[in-house]
Backbone as numpy.savetxt, mean C-alpha at the origin, in Angstrom:
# Nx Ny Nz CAx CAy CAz Cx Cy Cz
1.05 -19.62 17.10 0.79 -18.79 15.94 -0.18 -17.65 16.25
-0.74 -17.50 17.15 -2.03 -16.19 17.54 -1.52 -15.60 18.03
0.12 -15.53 18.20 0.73 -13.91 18.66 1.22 -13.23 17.31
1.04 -13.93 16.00 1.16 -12.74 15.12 0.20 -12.17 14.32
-1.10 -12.80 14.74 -2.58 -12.06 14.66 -2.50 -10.75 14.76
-2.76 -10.24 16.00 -2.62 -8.89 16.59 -1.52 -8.30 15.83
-0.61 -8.45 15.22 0.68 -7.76 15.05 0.11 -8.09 13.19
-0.85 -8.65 12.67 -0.96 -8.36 11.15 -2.42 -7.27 11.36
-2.80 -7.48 12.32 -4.05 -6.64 12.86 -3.67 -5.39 12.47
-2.48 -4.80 13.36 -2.30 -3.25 13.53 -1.75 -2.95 12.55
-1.42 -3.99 11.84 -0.18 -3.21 10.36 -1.32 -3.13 9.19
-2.42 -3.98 9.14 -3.42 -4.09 8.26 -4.02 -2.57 9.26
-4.77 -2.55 9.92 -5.31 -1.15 10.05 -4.62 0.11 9.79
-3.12 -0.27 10.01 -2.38 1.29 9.74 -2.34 1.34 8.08
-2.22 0.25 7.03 -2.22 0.63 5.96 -3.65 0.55 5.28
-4.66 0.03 5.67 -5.79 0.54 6.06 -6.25 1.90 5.70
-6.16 2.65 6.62 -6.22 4.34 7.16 -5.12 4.70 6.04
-3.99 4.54 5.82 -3.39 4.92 4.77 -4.33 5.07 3.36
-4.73 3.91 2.95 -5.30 4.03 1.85 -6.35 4.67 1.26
-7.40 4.51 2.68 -8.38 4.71 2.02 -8.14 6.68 2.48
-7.46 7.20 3.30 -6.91 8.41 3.58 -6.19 9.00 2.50
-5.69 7.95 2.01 -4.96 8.66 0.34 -5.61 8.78 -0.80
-6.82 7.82 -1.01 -7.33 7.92 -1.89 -8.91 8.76 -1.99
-9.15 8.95 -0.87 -9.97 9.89 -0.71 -10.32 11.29 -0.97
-8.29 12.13 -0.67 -8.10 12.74 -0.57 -7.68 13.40 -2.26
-7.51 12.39 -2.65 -7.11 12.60 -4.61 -8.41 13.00 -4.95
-9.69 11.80 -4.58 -10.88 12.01 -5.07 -11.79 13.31 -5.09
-11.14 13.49 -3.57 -12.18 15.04 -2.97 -12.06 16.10 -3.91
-10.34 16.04 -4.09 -9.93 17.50 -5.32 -9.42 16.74 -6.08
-10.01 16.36 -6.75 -9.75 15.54 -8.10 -9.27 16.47 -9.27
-9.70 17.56 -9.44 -8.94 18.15 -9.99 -7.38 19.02 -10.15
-7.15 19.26 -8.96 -5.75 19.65 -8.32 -5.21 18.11 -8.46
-5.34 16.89 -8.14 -4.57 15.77 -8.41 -4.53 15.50 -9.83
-5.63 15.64 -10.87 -5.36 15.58 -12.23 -4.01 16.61 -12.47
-4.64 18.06 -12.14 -3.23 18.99 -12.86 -1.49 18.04 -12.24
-1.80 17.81 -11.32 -0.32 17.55 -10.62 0.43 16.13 -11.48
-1.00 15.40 -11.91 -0.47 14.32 -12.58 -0.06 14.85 -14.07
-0.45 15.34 -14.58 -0.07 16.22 -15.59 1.29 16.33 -15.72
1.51 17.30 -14.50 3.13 18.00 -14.12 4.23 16.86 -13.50
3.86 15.62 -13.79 4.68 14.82 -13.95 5.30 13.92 -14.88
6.27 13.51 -14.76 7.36 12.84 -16.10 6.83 11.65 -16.89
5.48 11.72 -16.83 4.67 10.02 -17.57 4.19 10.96 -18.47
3.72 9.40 -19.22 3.82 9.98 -21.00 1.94 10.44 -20.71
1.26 11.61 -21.85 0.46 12.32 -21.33 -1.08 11.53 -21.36
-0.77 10.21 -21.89 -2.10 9.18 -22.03 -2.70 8.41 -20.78
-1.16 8.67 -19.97 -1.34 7.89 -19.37 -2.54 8.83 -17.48
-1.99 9.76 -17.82 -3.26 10.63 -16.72 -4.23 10.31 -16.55
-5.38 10.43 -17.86 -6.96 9.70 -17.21 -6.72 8.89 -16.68
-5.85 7.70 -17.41 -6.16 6.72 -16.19 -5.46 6.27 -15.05
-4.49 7.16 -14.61 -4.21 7.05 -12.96 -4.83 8.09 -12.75
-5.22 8.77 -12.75 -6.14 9.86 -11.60 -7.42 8.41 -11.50
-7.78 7.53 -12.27 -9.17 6.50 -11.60 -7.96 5.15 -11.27
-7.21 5.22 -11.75 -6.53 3.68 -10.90 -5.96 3.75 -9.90
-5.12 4.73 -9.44 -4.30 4.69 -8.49 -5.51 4.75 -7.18
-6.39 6.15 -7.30 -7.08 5.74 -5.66 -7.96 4.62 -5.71
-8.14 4.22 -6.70 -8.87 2.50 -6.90 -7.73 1.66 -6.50
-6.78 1.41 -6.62 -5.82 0.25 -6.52 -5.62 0.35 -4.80
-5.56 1.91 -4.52 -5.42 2.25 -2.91 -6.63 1.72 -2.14
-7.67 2.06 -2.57 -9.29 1.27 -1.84 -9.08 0.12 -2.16
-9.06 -0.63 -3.30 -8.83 -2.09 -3.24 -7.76 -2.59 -2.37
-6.54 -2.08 -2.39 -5.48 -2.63 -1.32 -6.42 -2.64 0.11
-6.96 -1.61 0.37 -7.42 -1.35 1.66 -9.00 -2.23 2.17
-9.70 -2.35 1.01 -10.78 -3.75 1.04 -10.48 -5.00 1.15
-8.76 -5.43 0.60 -8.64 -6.84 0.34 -8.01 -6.60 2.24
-7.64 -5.81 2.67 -6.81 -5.72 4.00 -7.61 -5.91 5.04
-9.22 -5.42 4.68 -10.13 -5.74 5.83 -10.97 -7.34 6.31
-10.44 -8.17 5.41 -10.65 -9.87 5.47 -9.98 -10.71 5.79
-9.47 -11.18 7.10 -8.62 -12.21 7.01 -8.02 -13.05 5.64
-9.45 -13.45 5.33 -9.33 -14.66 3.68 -8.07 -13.68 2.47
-8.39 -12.76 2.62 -7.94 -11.75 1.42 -6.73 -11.00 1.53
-6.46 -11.07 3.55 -5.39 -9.95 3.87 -4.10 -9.94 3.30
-3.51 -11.46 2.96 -2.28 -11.75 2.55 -2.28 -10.88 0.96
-2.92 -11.07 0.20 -3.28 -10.42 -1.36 -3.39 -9.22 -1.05
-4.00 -8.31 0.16 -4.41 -6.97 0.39 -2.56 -6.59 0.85
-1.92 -7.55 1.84 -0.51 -7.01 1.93 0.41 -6.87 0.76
0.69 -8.27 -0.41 1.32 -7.96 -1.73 1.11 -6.68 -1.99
-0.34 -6.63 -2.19 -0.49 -5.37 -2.78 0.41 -3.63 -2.35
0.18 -3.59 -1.22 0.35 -2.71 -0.38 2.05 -2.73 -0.78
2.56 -3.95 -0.26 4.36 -3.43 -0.09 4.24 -3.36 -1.77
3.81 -3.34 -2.80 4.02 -3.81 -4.24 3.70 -1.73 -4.33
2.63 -1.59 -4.31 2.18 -0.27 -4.24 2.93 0.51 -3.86
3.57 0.37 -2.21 4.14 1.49 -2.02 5.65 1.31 -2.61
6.36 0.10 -2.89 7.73 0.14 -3.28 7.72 0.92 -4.65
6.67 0.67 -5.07 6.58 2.07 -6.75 6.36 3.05 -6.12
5.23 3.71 -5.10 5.61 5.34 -4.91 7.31 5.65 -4.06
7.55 4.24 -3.36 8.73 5.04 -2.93 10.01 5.04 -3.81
9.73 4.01 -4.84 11.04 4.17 -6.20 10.92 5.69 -6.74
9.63 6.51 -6.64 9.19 7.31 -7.26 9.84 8.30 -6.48
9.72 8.40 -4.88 10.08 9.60 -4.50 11.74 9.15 -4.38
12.22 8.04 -4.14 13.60 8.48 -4.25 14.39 8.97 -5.51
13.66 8.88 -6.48 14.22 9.22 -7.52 14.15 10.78 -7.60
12.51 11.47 -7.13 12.83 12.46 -6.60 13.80 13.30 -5.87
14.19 12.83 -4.89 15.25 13.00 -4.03 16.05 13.20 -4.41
16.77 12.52 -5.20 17.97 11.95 -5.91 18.04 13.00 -7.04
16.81 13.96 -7.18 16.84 15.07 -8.85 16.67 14.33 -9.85
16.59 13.65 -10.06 16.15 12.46 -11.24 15.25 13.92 -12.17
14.21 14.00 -11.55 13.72 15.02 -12.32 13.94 16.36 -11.69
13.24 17.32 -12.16 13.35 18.67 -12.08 12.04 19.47 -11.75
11.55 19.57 -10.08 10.62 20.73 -9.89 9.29 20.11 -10.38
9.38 18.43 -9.93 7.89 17.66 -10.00 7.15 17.74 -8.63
5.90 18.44 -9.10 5.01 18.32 -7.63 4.59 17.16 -6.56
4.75 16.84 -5.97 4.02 15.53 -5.25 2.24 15.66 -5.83
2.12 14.72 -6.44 0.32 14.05 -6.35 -0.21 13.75 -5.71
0.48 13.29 -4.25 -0.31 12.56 -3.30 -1.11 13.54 -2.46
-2.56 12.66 -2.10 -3.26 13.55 -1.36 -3.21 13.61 0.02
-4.00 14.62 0.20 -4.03 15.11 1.98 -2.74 16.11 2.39
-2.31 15.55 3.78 -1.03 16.53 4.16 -0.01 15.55 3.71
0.08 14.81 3.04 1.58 14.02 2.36 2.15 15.01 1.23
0.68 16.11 0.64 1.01 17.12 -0.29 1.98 17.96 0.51
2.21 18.27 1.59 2.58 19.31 2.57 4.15 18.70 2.86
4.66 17.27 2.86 5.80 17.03 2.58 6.56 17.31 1.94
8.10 17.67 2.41 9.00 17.65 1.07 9.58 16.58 1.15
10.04 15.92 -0.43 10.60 14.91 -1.01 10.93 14.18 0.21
12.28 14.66 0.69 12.82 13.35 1.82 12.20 13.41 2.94
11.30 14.07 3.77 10.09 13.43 4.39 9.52 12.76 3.91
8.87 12.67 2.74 7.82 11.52 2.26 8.72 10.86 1.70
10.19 10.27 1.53 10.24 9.41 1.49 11.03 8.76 2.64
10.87 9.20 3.80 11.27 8.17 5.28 9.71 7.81 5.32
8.31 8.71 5.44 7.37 8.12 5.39 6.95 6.84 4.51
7.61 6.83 3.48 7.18 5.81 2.36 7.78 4.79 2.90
8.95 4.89 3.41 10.28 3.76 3.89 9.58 3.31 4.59
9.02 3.85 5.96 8.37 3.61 7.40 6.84 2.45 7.07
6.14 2.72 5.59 5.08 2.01 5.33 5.56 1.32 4.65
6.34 1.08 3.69 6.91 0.12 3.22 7.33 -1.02 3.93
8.17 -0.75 5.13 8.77 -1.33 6.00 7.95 -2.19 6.66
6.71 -1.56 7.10 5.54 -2.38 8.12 4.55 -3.32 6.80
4.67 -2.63 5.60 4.30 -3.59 4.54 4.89 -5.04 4.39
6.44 -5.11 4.50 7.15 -6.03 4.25 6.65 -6.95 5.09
7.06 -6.07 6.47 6.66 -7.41 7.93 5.18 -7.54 7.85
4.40 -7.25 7.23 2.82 -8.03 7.39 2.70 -8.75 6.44
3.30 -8.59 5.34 3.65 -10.07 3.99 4.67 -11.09 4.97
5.86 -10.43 5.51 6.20 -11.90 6.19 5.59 -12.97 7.31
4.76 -11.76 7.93 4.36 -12.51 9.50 2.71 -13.22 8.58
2.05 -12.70 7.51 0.83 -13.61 6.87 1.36 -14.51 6.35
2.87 -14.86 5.91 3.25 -16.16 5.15 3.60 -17.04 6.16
4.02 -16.53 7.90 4.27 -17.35 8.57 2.73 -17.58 9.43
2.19 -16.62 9.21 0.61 -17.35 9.73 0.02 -18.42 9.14
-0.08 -18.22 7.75 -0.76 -19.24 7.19 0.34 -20.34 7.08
1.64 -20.69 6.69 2.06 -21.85 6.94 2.00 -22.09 8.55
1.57 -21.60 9.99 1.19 -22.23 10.91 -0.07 -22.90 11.21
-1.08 -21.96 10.26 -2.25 -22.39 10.10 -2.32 -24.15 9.52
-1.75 -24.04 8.21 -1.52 -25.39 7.71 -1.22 -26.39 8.50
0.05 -26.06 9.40 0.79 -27.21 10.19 -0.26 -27.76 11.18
-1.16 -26.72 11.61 -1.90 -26.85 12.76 -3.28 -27.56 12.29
-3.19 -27.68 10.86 -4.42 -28.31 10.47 -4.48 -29.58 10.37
-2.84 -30.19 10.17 -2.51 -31.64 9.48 -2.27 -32.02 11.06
-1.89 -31.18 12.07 -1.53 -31.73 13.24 -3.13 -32.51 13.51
-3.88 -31.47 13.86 -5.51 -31.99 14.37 -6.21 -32.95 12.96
-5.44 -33.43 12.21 -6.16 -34.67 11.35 -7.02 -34.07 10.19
-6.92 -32.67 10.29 -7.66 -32.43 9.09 -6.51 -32.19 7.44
-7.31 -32.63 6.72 -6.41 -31.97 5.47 -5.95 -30.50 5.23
-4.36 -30.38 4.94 -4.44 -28.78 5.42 -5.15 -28.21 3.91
-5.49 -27.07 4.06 -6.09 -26.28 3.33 -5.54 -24.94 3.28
-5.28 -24.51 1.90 -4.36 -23.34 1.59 -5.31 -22.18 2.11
-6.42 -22.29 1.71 -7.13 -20.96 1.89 -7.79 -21.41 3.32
-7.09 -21.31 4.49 -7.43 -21.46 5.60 -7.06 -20.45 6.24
-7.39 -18.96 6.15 -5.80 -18.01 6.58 -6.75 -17.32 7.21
């Protein structure tokens, strides 16, 4: 089971750097991410509070990702997170709407639609496999606990 350590390692640091890189970048120009949320298809109440939840939900994904104990909850999060921005941009793609700006910060603003959404695919993707390879860590963890005589313990991860 300690060869899929290293391999939840690098997928937790790459979404990691994602997050707290995305949500930073909303925060810095917080106001250019307010207007943009604006200029999108949600009803208009709902703005204050994603311009403070979304790069909060992104730092929290990215705090619960830096703890072993927490990483599995920090991955849900993450593939849960990005499968809504990427429902979001394929619908983009797709014209669903009409001449909506991207919100996201940094150079993901500098994407068009179907670039950011192979990028979304590409983190999504490494999202999935670090929820599968933490569900097969910790059920090895378990096995390996009842093997050596101890009681297994869920939160052993």
């Amino acid at each position: 089971m300690k060869r899929k350590g290293p391999y939840l390692q690098l997928i937790s640091a790459l979404l990691m750097v994602l997050w707290v890189y995305t949500a930073l970048s909303k925060w810095v120009d917080i106001g250019m991410f307010k207007s943009q949320l604006h200029q999108q298809p949600l009803p208009d109440w709902s703005t204050g509070l994603l311009v403070w939840l979304l790069p909060a939900a992104e730092l929290t994904a990215a705090g619960l990702l830096m703890f072993e104990r927490t990483r599995s909850a920090g991955l849900l999060l993450s593939f849960s997170l990005l499968l809504l921005f990427t429902g979001y941009v394929a619908m983009a793609v797709l014209g669903y709407w009409k001449n909506v700006p991207c919100s996201c910060g940094g150079v993901l603003n500098t994407l068009g639609w179907k670039e950011h959404l192979w990028f979304n695919l590409f983190f999504t993707a490494i999202a999935a496999v670090g929820v599968q390879l933490s569900k097969l860590h910790r059920k090895g963890n378990l096995q390996q606990d009842s093997l050596a005589g101890e009681p297994a313990k869920a939160d052993n991860i």
